[in-house]
C-alpha positions as CSV (number, residue, x, y, z in Angstrom):
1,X,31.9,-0.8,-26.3
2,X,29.1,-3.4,-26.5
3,X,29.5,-4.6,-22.8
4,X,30.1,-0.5,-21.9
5,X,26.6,0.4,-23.7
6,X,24.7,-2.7,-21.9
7,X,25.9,-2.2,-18.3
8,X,25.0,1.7,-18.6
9,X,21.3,0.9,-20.3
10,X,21.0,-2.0,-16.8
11,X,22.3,0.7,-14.5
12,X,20.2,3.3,-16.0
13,X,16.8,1.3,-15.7
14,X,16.9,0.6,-12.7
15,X,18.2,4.6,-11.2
16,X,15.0,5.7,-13.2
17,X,12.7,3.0,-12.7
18,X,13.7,3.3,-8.5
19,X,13.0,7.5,-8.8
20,X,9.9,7.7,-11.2
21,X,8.0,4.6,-8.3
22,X,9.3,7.5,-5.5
23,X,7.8,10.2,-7.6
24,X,4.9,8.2,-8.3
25,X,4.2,6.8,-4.5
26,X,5.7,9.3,-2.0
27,X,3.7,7.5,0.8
28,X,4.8,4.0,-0.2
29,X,8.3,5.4,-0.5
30,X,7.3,7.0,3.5
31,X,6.5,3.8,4.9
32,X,9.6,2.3,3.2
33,X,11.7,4.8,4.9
34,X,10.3,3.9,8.5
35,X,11.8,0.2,8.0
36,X,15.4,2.2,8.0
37,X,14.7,3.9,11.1
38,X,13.3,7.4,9.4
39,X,10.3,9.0,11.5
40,X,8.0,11.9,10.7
41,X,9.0,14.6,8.4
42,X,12.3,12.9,7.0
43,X,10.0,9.9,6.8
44,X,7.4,11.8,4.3
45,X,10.4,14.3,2.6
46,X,13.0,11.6,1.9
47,X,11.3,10.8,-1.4
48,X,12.8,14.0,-3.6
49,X,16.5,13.4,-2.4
50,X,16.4,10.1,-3.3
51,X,14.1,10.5,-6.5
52,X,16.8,13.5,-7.3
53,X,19.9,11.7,-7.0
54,X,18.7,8.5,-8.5
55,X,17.6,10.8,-11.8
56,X,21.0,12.2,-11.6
57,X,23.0,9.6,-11.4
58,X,20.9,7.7,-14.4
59,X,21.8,10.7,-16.2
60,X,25.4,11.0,-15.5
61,X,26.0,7.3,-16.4
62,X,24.1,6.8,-19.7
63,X,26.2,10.4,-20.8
64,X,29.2,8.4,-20.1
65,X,30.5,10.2,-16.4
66,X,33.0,7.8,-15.0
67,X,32.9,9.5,-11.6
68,X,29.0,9.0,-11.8
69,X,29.5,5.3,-12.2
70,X,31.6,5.3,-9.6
71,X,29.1,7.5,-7.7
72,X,26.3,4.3,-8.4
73,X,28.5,1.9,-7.3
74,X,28.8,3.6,-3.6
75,X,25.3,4.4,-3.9
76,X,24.3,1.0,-4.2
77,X,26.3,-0.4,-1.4
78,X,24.9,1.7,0.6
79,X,21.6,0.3,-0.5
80,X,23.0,-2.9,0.3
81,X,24.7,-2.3,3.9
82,X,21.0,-0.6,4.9
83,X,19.3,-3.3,4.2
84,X,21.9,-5.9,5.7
85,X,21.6,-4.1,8.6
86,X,17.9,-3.9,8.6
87,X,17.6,-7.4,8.6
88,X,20.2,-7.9,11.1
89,X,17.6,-6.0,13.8
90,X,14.8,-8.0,12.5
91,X,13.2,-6.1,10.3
92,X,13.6,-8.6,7.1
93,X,10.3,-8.7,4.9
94,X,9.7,-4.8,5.9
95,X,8.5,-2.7,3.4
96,X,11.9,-1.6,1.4
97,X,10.6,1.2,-0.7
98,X,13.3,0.6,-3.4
99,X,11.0,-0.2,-6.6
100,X,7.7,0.6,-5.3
101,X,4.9,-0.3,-2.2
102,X,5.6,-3.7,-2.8
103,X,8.9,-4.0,-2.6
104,X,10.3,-6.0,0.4
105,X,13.6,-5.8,2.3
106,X,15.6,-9.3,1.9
107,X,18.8,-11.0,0.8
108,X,17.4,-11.0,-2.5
109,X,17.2,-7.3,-2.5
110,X,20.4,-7.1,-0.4
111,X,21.8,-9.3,-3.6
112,X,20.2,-7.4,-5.9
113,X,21.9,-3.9,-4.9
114,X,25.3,-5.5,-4.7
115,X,24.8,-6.8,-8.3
116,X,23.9,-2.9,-9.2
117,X,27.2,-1.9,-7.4
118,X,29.1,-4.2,-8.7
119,X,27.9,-3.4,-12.3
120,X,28.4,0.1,-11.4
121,X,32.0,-0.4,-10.4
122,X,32.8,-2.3,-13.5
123,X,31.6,0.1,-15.9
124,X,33.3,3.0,-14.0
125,X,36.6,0.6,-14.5
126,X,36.0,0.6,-18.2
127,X,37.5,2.9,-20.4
128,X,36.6,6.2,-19.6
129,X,36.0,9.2,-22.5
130,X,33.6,7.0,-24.8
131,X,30.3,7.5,-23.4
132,X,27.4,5.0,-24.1
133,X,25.5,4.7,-27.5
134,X,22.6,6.8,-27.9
135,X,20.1,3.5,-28.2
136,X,21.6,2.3,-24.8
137,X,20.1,5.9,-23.0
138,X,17.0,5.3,-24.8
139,X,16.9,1.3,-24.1
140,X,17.2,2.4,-20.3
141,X,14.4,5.1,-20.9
142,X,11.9,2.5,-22.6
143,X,12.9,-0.1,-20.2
144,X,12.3,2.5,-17.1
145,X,8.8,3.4,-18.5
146,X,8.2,-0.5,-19.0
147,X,8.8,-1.4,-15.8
148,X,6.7,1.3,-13.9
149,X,3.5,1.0,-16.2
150,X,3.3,-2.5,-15.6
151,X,4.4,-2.4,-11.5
152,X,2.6,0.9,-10.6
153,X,-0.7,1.2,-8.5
154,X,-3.7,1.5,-10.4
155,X,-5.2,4.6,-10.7
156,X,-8.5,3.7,-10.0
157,X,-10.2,5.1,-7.1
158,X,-10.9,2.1,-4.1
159,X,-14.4,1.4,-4.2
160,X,-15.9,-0.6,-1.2
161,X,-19.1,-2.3,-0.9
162,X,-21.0,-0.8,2.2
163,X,-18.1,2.3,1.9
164,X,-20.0,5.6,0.6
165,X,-23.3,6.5,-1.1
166,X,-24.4,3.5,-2.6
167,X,-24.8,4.0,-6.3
168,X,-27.7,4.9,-7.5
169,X,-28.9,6.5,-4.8
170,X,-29.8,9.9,-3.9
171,X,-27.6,12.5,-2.3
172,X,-27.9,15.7,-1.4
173,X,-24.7,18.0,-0.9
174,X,-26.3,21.8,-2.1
175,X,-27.6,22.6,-5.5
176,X,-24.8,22.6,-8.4
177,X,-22.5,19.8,-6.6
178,X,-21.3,17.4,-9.3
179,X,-18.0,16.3,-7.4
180,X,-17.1,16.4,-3.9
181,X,-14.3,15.6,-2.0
182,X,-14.2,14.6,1.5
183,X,-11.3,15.7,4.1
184,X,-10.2,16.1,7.2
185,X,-8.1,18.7,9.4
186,X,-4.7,17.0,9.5
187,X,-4.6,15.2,6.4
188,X,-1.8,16.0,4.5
189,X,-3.2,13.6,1.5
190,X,-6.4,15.4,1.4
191,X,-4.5,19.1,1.2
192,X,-2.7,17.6,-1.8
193,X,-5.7,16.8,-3.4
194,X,-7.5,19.6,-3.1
195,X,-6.2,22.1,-5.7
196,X,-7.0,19.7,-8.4
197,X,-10.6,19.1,-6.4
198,X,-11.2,22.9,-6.8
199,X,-9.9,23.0,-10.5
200,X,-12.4,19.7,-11.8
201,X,-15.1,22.3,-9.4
202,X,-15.4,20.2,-6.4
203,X,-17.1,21.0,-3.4
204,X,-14.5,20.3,-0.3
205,X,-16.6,18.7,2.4
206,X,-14.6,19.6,5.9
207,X,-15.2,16.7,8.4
208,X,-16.2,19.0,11.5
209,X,-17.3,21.6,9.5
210,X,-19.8,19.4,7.1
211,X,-20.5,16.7,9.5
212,X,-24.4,15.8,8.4
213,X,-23.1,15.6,5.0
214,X,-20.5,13.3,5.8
215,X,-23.2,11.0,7.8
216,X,-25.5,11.3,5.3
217,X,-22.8,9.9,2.7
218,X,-21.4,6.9,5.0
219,X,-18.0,8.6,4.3
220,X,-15.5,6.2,5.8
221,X,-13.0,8.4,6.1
222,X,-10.6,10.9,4.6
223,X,-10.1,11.5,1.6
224,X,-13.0,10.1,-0.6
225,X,-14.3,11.4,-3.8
226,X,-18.3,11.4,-4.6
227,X,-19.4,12.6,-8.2
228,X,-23.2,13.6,-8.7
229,X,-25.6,13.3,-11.8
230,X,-27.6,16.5,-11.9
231,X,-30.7,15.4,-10.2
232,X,-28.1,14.3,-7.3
233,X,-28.1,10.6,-8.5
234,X,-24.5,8.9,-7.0
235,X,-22.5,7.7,-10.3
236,X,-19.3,7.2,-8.7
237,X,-17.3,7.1,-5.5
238,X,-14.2,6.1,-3.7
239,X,-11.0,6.7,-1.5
240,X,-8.7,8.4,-3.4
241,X,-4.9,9.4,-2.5
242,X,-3.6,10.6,-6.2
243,X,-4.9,13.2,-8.4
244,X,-5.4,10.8,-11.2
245,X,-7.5,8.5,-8.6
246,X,-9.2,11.8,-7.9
247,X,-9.8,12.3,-11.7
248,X,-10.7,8.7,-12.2
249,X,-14.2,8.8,-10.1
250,X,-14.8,12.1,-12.0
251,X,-14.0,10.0,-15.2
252,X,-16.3,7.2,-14.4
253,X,-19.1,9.6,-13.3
254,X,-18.9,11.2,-16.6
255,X,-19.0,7.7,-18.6
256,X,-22.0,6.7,-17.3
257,X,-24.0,10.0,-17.5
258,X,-23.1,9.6,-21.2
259,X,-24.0,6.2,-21.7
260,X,-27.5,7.2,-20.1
261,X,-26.7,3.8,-17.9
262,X,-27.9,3.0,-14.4
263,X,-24.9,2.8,-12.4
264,X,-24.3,-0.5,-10.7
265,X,-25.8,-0.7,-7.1
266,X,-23.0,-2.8,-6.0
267,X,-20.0,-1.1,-5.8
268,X,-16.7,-2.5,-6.3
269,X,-12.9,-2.7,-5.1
270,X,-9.9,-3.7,-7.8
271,X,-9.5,-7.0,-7.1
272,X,-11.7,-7.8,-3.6
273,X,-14.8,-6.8,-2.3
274,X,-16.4,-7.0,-5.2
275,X,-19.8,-9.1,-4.7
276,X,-23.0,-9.3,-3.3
277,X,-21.8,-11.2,-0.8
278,X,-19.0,-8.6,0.6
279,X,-21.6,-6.3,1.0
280,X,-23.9,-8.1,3.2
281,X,-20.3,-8.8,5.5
282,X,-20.1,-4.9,5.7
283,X,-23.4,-4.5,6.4
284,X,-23.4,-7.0,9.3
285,X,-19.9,-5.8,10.3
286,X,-20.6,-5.1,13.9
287,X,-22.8,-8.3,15.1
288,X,-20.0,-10.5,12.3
289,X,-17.0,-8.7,14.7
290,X,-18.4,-8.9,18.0
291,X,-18.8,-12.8,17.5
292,X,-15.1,-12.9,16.2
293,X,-13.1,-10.9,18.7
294,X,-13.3,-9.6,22.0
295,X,-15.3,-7.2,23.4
296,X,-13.6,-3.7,23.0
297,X,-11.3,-5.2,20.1
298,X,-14.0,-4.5,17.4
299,X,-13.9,-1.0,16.9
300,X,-9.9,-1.4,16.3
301,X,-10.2,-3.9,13.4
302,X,-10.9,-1.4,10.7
303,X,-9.4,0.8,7.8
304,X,-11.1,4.6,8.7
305,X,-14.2,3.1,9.8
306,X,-14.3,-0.1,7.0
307,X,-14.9,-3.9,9.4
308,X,-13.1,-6.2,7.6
309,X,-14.9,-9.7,8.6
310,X,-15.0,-12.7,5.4
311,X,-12.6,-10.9,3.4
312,X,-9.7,-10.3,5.8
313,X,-6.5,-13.1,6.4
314,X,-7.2,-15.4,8.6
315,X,-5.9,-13.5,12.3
316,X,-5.2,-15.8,15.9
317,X,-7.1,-12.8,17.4
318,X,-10.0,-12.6,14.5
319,X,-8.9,-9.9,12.0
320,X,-5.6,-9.1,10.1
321,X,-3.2,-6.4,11.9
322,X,0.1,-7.3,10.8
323,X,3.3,-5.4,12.1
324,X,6.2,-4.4,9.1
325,X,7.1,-8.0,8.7
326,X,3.7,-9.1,8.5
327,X,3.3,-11.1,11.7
328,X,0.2,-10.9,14.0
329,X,-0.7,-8.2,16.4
330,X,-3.5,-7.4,18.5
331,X,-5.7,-4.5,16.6
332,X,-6.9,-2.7,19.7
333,X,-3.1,-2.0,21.0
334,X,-0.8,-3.5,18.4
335,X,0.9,-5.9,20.5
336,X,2.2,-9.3,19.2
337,X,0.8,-12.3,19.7
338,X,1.4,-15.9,18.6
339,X,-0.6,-18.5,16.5
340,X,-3.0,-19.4,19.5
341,X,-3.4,-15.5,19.7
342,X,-1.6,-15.0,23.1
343,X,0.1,-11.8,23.8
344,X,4.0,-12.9,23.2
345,X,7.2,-11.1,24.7
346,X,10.5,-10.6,22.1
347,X,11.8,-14.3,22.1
348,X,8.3,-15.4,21.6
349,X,7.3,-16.8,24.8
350,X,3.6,-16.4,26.1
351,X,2.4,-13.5,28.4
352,X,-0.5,-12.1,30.3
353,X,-1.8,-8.4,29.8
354,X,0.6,-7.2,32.4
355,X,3.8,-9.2,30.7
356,X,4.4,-11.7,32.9
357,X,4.7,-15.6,31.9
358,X,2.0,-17.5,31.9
359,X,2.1,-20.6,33.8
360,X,-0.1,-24.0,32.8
361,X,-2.3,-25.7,35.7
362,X,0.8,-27.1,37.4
363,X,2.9,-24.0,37.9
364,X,5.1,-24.2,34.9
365,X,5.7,-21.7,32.0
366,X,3.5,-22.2,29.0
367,X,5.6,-23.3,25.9
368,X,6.1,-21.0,23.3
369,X,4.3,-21.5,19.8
370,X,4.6,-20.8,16.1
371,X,4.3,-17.2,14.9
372,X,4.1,-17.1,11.3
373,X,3.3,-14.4,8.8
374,X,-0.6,-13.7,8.1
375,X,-0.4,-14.0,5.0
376,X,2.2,-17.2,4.9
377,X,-0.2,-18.7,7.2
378,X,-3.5,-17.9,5.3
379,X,-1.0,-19.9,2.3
380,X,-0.8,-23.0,4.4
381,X,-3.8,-23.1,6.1
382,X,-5.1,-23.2,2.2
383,X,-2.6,-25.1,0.9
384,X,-1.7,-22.5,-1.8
385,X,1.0,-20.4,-2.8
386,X,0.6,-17.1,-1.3
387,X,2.6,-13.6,-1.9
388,X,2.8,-9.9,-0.2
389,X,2.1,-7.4,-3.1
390,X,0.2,-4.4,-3.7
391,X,-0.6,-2.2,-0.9
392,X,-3.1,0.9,-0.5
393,X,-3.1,3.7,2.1
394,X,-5.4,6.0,4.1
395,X,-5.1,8.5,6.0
396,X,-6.9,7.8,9.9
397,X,-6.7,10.2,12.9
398,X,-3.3,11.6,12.0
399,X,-1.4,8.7,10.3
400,X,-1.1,6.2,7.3
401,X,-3.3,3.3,7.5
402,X,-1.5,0.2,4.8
403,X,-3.7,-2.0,3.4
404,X,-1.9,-4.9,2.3
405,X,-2.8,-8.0,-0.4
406,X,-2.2,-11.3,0.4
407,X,-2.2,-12.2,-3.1
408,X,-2.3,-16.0,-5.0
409,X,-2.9,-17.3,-8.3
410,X,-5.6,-19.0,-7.2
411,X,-9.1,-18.3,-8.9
412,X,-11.2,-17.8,-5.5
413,X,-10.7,-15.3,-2.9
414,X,-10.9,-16.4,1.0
415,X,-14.7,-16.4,0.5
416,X,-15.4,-18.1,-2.1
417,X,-15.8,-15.1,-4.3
418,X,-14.5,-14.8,-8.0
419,X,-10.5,-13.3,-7.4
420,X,-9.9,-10.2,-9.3
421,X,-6.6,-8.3,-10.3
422,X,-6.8,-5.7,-7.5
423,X,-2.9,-4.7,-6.3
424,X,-1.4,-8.0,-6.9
425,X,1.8,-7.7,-9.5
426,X,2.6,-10.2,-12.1
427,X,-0.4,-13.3,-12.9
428,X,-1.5,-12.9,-9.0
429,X,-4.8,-12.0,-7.5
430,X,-6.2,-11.2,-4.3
431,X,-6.5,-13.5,-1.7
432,X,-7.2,-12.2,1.4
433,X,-6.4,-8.6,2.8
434,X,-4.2,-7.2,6.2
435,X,-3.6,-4.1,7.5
436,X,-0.5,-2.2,9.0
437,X,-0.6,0.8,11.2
438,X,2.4,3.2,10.7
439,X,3.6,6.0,12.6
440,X,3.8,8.4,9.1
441,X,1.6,11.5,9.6
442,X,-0.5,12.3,7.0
């Protein structure tokens, strides 16, 4: 009974813990999905099956179901054999989607749903007609909850130095606005948002259709949340892809109207970008860029209209766009490239713009050279330890935008700035920051 009650409250953490992160991150859960091959609308809808039969199989095995022990145990291979596969075609360190954004497929994870299974299998071998202790169902419940407060993205909105109305400031969007939220046509995230935009009394600012007001706010892109003193004095602003992010700038614009405060004029991001110095990078974006890349790469290296220059991972071709596995590619075009930042073919080998080898000065091919992770790289180049973690997302011209954390237990960010918590899990901060580009329409 004791080993019966233990394996049901492991099994059942881990079904509720894997639905309530699906519920809680649909888009994380959408770019997970690409790394198994899923594409447009199974890519965004493939979060309620899963979040469904993961909640119903918890269920069935903390009430005791042998058949839905059983039912875990094939679930779980499958798990496994997906991800085996995955990383057979390459795509090993690929966003995984099984216990959040930041999980990552592996052998560890591959090893970690074969454990389930087996666990699954062995209880459903057990003796059959006794089902679980109540405090093993709750156990599993408190353990679930546990594990998603502490793992779960903040729900803070991201707030960007340079991003937005500076605080403070003065802005005009009509007589009466307190809120406002900022969309565009095509945005799926933004129509989520807007019910609970209209219900807090939000204005919805259309990007064609209110185009001066989004100039006049340095909106960076869709969707991004300003809230208003009365006399029109900015108190609080940010991207926002969750109602309670939503909710938050509301939140903060209300805390600071009551504490008759000045807001801060520098604006802040949870855990980078935070500092004086982050904000004279953005505002120097364009001359920092055009010194770092080539001409006509510039306007690529961004996040909805965001340059990242100091703060980004240190990129062969001068800023961080990373493919699923996190390894280089070219911002403008999103083609691979190596260490040196030459364009690379599949086995690695050096090419020119129209993929043909590139030869040295006495006719022969170039040798090939390293091509490491961004983040791994920025680890060594540093000499600290370094980790993928948390991840946020935007919605740009049509489709997700990731922005990944290179994150470190270091006490300094890449420059030089005081590290803060931002999306990193565990003791980690952020180090340095990357981007990925997905096909996921939003």
């Amino acid at each position: 009974m004791l080993v019966q009650a233990i394996l049901a409250a492991l099994l059942g953490t881990a079904l509720l813990a894997a639905a309530a992160f699906k519920l809680l991150d649909r888009t994380g859960t959408a770019v997970g999905a690409e790394s198994f091959g899923l594409r447009g609308r199974a890519a965004r809808s493939v979060w309620l099956p899963l979040a469904a039969l993961e909640t119903g199989l918890a269920a069935g095995v903390l009430a005791g179901a042998q058949a839905a022990a059983w039912a875990a145990a094939a679930t779980f291979v499958a798990f496994a054999a997906a991800q085996a596969i995955a990383i057979a075609a390459g795509r090993g360190g690929a966003p995984c989607g099984c216990f959040g954004a930041h999980g990552r497929i592996s052998w560890g994870s591959v090893a970690r749903a074969t454990l389930l299974a087996a666990s699954a299998a062995l209880l459903a071998a057990l003796d059959p007609g006794s089902p679980p202790p109540l405090p093993a169902a709750l156990a599993a419940a408190a353990l679930a909850s546990a594990v998603v407060l502490r793992t779960r993205r903040p729900t803070g909105a991201l707030d960007i130095a340079g991003e937005g109305p500076p605080l403070g400031t003065n802005l005009d969007l009509g007589e009466g606005v307190r809120v406002a939220l900022f969309t565009s046509a095509g945005c799926r995230l933004c129509r989520s948002l807007v019910p609970r935009a209209e219900r807090l009394g939000a204005k919805i600012v259309d990007e064609a259709a209110g185009a001066a007001q989004w100039s006049a706010a340095n909106v960076p892109g869709a969707p991004f949340a300003v809230a208003l003193a009365a006399d029109g004095t900015v108190l609080a602003k940010g991207t926002v892809n969750t109602r309670a992010q939503l909710e938050s700038v509301a939140g903060a614009a209300r805390t600071r109207a009551h504490a008759g405060a000045e807001p801060p004029r520098r604006s802040s991001r949870r855990g980078f970008l935070q500092t004086a110095s982050a904000a004279v990078a953005v505002l120097t974006a364009g001359r920092l860029a055009g010194a770092l890349v080539k001409p006509g790469d510039a306007e690529a290296f961004h996040f909805c209209g965001h340059i990242y220059t100091t703060d980004g991972c240190p990129h062969p071709t001068g800023l961080p766009r990373i493919d699923r596995n996190g390894y280089p590619l070219r911002a403008r075009d999103g083609r691979p490239v190596d260490d040196l930042g030459r364009l690379v073919d599949a086995i690695g080998a050096p090419i020119d713009e129209a993929g043909l080898p590139l030869f040295d000065p006495d006719g022969r091919p170039q040798p090939p050279a390293r091509r490491r992770r961004v983040c791994t790289a920025a680890g060594k180049r540093y000499k600290i330890e370094v980790r993928t973690d948390g991840a946020w997302y935007r919605c740009c011209d049509g489709h997700v935008r990731k922005l990944v954390d290179c994150c470190t237990t270091s006490s300094r960010r890449i420059n030089g700035d005081r590290a803060l918590k931002g999306y990193c899990y565990a003791d980690r901060k952020v180090f340095c920051v990357m981007y990925f580009q997905t096909s996921v329409p939003c």
